[in-house]
C-alpha positions in Angstrom: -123.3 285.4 139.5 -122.8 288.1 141.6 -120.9 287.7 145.1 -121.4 289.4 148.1 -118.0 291.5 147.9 -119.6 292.4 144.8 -122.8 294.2 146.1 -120.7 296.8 148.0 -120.5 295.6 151.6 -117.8 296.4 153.9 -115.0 293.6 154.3 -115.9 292.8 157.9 -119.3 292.1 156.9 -118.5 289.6 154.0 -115.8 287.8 156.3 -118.4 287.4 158.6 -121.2 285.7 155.8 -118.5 283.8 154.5 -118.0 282.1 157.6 -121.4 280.5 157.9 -121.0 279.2 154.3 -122.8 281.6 152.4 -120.8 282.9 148.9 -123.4 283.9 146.6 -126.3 286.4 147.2 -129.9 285.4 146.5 -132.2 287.4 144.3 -133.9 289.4 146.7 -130.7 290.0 148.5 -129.1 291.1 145.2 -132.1 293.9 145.0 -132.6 295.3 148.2 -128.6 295.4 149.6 -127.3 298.0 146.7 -130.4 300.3 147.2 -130.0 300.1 150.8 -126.2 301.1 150.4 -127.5 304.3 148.4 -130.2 305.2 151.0 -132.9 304.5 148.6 -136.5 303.7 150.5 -137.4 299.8 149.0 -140.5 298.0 148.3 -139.4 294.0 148.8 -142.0 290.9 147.8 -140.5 287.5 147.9 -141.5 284.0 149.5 -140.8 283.0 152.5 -137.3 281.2 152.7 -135.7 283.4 149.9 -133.0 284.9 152.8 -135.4 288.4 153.3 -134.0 288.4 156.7 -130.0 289.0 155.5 -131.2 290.8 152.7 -131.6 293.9 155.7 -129.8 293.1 158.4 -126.4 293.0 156.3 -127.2 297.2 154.6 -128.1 298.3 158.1 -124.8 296.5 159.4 -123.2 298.3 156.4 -124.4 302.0 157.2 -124.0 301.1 161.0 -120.9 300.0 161.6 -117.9 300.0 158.9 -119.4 302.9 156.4 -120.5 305.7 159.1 -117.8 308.1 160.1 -119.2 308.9 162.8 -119.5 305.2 164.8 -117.7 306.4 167.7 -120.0 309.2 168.6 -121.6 309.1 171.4 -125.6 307.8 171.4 -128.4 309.7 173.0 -129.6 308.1 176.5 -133.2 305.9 175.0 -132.4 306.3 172.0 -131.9 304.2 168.6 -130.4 304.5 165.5 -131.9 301.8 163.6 -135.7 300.2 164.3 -136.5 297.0 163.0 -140.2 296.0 163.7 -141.3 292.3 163.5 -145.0 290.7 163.9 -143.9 287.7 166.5 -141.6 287.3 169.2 -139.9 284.5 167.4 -139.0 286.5 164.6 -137.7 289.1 166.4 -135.6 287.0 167.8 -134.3 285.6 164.8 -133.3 289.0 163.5 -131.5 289.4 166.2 -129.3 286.3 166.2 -129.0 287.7 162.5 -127.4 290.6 164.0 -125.1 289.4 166.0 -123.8 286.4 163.6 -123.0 288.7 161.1 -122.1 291.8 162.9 -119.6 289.9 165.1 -116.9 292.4 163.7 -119.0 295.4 163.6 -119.2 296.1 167.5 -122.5 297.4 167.5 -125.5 297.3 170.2 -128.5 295.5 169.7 -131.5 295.6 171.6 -134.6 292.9 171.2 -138.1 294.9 173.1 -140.8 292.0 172.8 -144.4 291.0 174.5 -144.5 288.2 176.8 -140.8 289.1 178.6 -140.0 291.2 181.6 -139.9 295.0 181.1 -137.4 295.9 183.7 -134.1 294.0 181.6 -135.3 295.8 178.3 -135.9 299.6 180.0 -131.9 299.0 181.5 -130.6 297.4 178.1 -132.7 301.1 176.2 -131.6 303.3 178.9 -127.7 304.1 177.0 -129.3 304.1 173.9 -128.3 301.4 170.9 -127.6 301.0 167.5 -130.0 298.5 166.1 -133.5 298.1 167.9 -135.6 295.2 167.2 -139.1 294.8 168.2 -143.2 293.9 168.4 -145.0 297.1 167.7 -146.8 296.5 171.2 -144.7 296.4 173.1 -142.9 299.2 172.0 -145.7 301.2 172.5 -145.9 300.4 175.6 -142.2 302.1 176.2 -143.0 304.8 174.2 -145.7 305.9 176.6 -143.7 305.2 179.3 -140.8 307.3 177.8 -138.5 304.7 178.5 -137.4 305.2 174.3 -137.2 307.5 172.0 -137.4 307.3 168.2 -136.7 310.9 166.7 -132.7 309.7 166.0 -133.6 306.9 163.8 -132.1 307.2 160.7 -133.9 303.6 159.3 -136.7 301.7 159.5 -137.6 298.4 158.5 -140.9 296.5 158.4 -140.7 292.9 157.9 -143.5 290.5 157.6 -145.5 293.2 157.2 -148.8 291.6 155.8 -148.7 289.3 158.9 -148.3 292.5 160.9 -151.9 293.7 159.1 -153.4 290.1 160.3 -152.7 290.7 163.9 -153.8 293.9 163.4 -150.6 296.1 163.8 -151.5 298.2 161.1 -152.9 301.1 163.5 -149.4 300.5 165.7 -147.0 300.7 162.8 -148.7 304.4 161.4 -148.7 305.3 165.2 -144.8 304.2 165.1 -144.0 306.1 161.8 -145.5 309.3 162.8 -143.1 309.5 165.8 -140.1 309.1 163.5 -137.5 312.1 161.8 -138.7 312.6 158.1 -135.6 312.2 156.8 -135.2 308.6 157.1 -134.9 305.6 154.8 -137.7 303.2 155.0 -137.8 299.0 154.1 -141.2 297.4 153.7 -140.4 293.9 153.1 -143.5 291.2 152.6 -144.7 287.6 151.2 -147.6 289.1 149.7 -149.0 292.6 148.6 -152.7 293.3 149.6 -154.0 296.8 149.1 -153.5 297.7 152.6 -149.9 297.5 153.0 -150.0 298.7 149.1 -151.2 301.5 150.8 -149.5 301.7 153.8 -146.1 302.1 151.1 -147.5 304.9 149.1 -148.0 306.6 152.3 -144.8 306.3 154.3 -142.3 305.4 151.4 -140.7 308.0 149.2 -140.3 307.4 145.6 -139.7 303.6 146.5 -137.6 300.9 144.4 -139.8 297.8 144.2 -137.9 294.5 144.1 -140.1 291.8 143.6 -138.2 288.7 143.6 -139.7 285.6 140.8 -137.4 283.3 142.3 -136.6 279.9 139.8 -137.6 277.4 142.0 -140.4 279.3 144.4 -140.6 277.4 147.6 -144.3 276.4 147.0 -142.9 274.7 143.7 -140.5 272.7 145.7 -143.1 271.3 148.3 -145.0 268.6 147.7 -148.5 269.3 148.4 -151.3 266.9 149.3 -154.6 267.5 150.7 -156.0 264.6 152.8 -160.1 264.3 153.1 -161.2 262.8 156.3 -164.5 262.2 158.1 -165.3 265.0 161.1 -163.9 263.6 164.2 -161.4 261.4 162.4 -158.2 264.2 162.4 -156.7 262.4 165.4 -156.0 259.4 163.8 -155.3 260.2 160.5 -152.8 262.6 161.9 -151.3 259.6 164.2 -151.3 257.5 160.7 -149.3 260.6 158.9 -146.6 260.5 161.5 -145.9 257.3 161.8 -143.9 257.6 158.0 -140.3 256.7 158.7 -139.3 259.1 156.2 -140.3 261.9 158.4 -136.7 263.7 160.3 -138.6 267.1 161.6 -142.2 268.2 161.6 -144.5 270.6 162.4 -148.2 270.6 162.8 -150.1 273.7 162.3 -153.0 274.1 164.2 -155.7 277.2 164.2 -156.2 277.6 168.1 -154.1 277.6 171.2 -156.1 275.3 173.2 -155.7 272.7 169.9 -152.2 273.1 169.5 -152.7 271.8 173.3 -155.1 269.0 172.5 -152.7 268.2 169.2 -149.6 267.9 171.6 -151.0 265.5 174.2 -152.5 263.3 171.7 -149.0 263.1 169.5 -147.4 262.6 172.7 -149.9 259.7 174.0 -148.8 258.1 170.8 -145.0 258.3 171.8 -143.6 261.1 169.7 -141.7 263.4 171.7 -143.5 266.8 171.6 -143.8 270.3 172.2 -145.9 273.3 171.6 -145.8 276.7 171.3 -148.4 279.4 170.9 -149.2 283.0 172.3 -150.5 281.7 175.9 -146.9 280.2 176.6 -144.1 282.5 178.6 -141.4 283.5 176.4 -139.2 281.4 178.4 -141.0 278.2 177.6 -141.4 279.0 173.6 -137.4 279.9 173.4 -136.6 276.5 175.2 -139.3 274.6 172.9 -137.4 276.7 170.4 -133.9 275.3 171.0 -134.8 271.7 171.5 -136.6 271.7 167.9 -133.4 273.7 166.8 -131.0 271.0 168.3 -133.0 268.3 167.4 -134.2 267.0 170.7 -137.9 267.3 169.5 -139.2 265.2 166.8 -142.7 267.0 166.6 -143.5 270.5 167.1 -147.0 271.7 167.5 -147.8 275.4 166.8 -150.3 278.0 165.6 -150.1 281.0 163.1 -148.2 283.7 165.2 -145.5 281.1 165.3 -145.2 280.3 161.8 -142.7 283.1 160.5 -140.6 282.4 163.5 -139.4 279.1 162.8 -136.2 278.9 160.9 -135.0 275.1 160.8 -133.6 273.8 157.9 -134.3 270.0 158.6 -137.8 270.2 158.5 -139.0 268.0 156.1 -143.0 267.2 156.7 -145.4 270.3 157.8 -148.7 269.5 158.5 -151.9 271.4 158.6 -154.4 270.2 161.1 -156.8 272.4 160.5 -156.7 275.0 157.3 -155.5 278.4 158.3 -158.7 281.2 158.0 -156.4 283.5 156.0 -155.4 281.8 152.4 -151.6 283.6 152.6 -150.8 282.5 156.4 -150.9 279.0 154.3 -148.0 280.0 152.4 -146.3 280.9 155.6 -147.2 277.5 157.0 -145.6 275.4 154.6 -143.0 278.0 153.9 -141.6 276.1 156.9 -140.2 273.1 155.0 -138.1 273.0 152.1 -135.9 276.0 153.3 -132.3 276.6 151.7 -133.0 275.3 148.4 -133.7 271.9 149.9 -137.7 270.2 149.2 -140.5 269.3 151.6 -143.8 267.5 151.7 -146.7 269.4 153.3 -150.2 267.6 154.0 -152.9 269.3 154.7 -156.0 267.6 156.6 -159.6 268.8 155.5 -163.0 268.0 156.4 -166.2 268.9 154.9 -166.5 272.3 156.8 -163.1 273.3 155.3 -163.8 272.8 151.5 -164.1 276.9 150.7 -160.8 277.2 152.5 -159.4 275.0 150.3 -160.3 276.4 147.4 -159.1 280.1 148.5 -155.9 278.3 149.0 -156.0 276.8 145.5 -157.2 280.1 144.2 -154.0 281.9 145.9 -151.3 279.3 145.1 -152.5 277.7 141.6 -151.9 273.9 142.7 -154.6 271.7 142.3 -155.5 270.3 146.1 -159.4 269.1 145.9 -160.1 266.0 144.0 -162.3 266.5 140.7 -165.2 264.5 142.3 -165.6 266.8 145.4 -164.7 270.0 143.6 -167.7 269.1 140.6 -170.3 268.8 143.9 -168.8 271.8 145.3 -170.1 273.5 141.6 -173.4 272.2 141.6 -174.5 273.3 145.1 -174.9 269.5 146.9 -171.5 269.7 148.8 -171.2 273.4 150.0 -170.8 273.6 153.6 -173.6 275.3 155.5 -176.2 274.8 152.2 -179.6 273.8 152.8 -180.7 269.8 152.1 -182.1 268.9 149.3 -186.3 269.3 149.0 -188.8 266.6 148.7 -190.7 264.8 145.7 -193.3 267.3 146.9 -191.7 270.1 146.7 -191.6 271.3 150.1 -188.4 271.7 152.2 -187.3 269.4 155.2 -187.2 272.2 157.8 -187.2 271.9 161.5 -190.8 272.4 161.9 -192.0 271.1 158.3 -192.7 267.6 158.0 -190.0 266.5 160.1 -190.6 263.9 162.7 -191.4 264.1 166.7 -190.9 261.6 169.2 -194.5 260.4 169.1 -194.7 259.4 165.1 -196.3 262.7 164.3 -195.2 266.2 163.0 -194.7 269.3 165.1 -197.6 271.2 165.3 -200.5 268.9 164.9 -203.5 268.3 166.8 -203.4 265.1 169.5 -206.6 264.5 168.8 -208.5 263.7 165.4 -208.8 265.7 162.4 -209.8 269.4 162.3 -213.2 270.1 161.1 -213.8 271.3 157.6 -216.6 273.9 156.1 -217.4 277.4 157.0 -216.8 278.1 160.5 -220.3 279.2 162.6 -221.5 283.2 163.3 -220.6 284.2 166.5 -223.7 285.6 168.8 -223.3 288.2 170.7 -226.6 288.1 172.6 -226.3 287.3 176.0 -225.9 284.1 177.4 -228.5 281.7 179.5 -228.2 279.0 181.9 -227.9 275.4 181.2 -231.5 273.9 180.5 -234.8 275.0 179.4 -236.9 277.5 181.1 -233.9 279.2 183.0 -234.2 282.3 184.3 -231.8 285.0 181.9 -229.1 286.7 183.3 -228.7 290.2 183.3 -225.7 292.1 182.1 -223.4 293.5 184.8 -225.7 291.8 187.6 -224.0 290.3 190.9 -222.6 287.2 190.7 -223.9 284.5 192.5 -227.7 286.8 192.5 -231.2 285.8 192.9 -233.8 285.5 190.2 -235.7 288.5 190.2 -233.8 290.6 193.0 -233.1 293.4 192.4 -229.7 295.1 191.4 -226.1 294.8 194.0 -228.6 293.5 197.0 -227.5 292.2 199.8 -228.6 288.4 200.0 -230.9 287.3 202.9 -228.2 285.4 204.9 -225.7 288.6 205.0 -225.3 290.0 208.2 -225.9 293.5 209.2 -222.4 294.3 207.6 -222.8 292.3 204.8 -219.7 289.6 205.5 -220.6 286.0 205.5 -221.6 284.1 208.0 -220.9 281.4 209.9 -223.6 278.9 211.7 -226.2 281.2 210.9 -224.6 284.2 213.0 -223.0 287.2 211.0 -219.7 288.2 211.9 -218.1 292.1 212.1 -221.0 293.1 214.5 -218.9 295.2 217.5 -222.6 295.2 219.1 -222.1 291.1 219.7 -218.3 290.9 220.8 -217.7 290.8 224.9 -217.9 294.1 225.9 -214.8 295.2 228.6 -213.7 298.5 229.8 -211.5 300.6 227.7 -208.1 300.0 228.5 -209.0 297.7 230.9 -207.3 293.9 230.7 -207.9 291.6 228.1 -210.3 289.1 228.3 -212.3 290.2 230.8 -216.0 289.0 231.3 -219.0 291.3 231.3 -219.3 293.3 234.3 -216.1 292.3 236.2 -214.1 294.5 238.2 -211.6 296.3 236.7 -207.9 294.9 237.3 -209.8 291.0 237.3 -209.0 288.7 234.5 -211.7 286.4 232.7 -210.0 283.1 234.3 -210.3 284.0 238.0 -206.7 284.7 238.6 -206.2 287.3 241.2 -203.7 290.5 240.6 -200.9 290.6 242.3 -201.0 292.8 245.3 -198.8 296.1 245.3 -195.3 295.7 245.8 -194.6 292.1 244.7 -192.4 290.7 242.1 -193.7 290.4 238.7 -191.6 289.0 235.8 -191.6 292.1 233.7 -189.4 293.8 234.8 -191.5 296.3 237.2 -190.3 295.3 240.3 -194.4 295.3 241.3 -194.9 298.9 240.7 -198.0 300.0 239.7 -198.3 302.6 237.1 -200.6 305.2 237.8 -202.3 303.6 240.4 -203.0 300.0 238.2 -201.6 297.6 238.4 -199.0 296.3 236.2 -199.2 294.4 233.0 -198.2 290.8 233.6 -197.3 288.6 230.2 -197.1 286.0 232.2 -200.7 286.2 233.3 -202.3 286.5 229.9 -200.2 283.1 228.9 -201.9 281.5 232.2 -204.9 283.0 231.2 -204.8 281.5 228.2 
């Protein structure tokens, strides 16, 4: 077997692996180091846990630092001579302890540009330029626009994780992020699995690439115990409180699907006294790196995560992971309970599924080739009867149970019947169209289009007898709208006057106010035009 002074690597660089105990590449390290020593572009596939993370970081340290004549030159301001893109912040961030554990003796700069932190420290730490620059493709984006970087003196580029990268949707950000780079670069597209996207996302950017894909001896799915629990909807609570009370369990994760559940998932662990933490997207960077370190340290027993957390988490005592709810994607899985059974060691991972998850459960079994679904529930699944979302079963009659067909109301009787009796049978009777009579016998016939409410024999829109001269109702036998009848006053004289008064003398007897005296409206008692002022006042007396 090969050693790591063996694949070519400077001497500082293999002083500095052996002293974190490592003697003996792994097979994907073995592949991808010498063709990144040549300046070869590389294709890598391997599982999660096969050391895909050294298998870069110790080449680029190579070129970097002790093989590069020119070391000492000095950098372009925002610039970068090495870009190393990652899907999550955690990742990143393990790349970058990476760096700096095993380029302790290479005196290079690292930079680490990620979501969720302040922009201010990472524009200062860009603003000299560095030699290794690891970040989220949002973020730097984000600098990019801003032209607080620049990319055109990057002489390699590495995409890790990239099939998670596709899942968040990255994909349009990375070709963004490879267009703005020199030509004449070498390229690393490292990934746990190989869908046609990123397939073509290589043939694309990569030039004439060596493809290392890694068939490890013990995969780390062979080396976790996998178990598939079938519970009742509603019952995941307890049967996850049940799972974790097993003394056998040192570190654990549960996977959730949402934020808010990895939330929920936390306070319930923690009700049952297991000290927890959880980390998602919606938590600060600050408070993911602290839950981080305490799982890391082993302060926290239980840690409670989703998807975009799952490649971050390096920790080689983990020995249960547990899926709460069954990832959407069949290879995020993989990632899930790649978490356990790191560095050769072996894990247990339990999966919890209820009858809405079945067909993710089977795309998992499709993907990994371990039998998870017990024979009974996977024969219904094959005839039809236990396929989530299928409709029920039909009648001996041969009708379906649908909402509104045969089933049930409140009152004893189907939707849609009549309240009342039975609905006659036969031919339904001819409709007339002739017109219409009164009720009785003998009544007189209607015309058509004759006034409602008309005499018998009158003739055609005339006015009835009782109508007053203006045709409106009446009232006590006296018509209404007739000016003729109404009090007849002067014009412009004061209201209510009687017949025949003087002008200027109200119906009620009042007297005007003489010339001169105080009125309340304001006139001071002058007249207007030789009249006598209007009074409100009056007119509410008068009334």
């Amino acid at each position: 077997m090969k050693s790591f002074a063996d694949l070519g690597l400077a001497e500082t660089i293999v002083r500095a692996v052996a002293a974190e105990g490592y003697t003996h590449p792994t097979p994907i390290q073995a592949g991808v180091i010498p063709a990144m020593i040549q300046g070869q572009d590389v294709l890598g596939i391997a599982q999660t846990g096969t050391g895909k993370t050294a298998a870069f970081v110790l080449p680029l340290l190579h070129k970097l630092g002790a093989d590069n004549p020119n070391r000492m030159a000095p950098r372009m301001p925002k610039s970068c001579r090495a870009l190393i893109l990652a899907p999550t912040r955690e990742l990143a961030g393990q790349i970058v302890a990476s760096i700096q554990t095993y380029g302790k003796f290479a005196r290079l700069t690292t930079a680490l540009v990620v979501g969720g932190a302040r922009a201010l420290p990472q524009i200062k730490a860009l603003a000299p330029g560095v030699d290794i620059l690891v970040a989220t493709p949002g973020r730097l984006l984000d600098h990019l626009q801003a032209k607080h970087v620049r990319l055109d003196q990057a002489q390699a580029i590495v995409l890790d994780e990239a099939d998670q990268m596709m899942d968040l949707g990255f994909l349009p950000a990375i070709k963004d992020l490879l267009s703005r780079l020199p030509k004449e670069r070498q390229t690393l597209l490292l990934s746990a699995t190989m869908p046609k996207e990123i397939r073509g996302l290589a043939d694309q950017f990569l030039r004439n690439p060596l493809e290392v894909k890694v068939a490890a001896e013990s995969k780390p799915i062979e080396r976790i115990e996998q178990k598939l629990v079938m519970v009742d909807s509603g019952k995941k609570p307890e049967a996850l409180i049940d799972l974790l009370a097993d003394q056998a369990i040192t570190q654990a994760i549960v996977f959730t699907r949402t934020k808010h559940g990895a939330d929920r998932v936390e306070k319930l662990v923690r009700s049952y006294g297991h000290y927890s933490m959880a980390i998602h997207g919606n938590k600060s960077q600050g408070q993911r790196d602290k839950a981080l370190l305490a799982f890391r340290q082993g302060k926290v027993k239980i840690l409670v995560a989703t998807d975009v957390a799952a490649r971050g988490i390096d920790v080689d005592n983990v020995s249960h992971v547990f899926n709460y709810d069954l990832p959407n994607v069949p290879e995020a899985y993989v990632h899930r309970i790649g978490r356990t059974g790191r560095a050769g060691r072996s894990g247990i991972a339990v999966s919890l599924c209820d009858s809405t998850e079945i067909g993710l459960a089977i795309q998992i079994e499709r993907l990994t080739g371990c039998k998870l679904i017990p024979d009974e529930l996977r024969n219904q699944q094959r005839r039809g009867t236990g396929k989530p979302g299928a409709r029920p079963a039909s009648r001996a009659g041969g009708k379906p149970q649908g909402r509104y067909q045969g089933k049930p109301a409140a009152g004893g009787k189907p939707f849609g019947a009549k309240p009342f009796g039975d609905r006659p049978t036969g031919p339904r009777p001819e409709r007339s169209f002739e017109p219409r009579t009164a009720a009785g016998e003998g009544s007189a016939e209607v015309k058509p289009f004759a006034k409602p409410f008309a005499k018998p024999g009158s003739k055609p829109f005339a006015k009835p007898a009782h109508a007053g001269a203006s045709g409106a109702p009446a009232r006590d036998g006296k018509p209404f709208g007739k000016r003729e009848d109404r009090p007849a006053g002067k014009a412009f004289g004061k209201p209510f006057a009687k017949p025949g008064a003087k002008p200027g003398q109200s119906g009620s007897g009042h007297k005007p106010r003489p010339a001169g005296a105080a009125s309340g409206n304001g006139a001071g008692g002058k007249t207007f035009g030789g009249k006598p002022s209007f009074n409100r006042g009056d007119v509410k007396r008068a009334a």
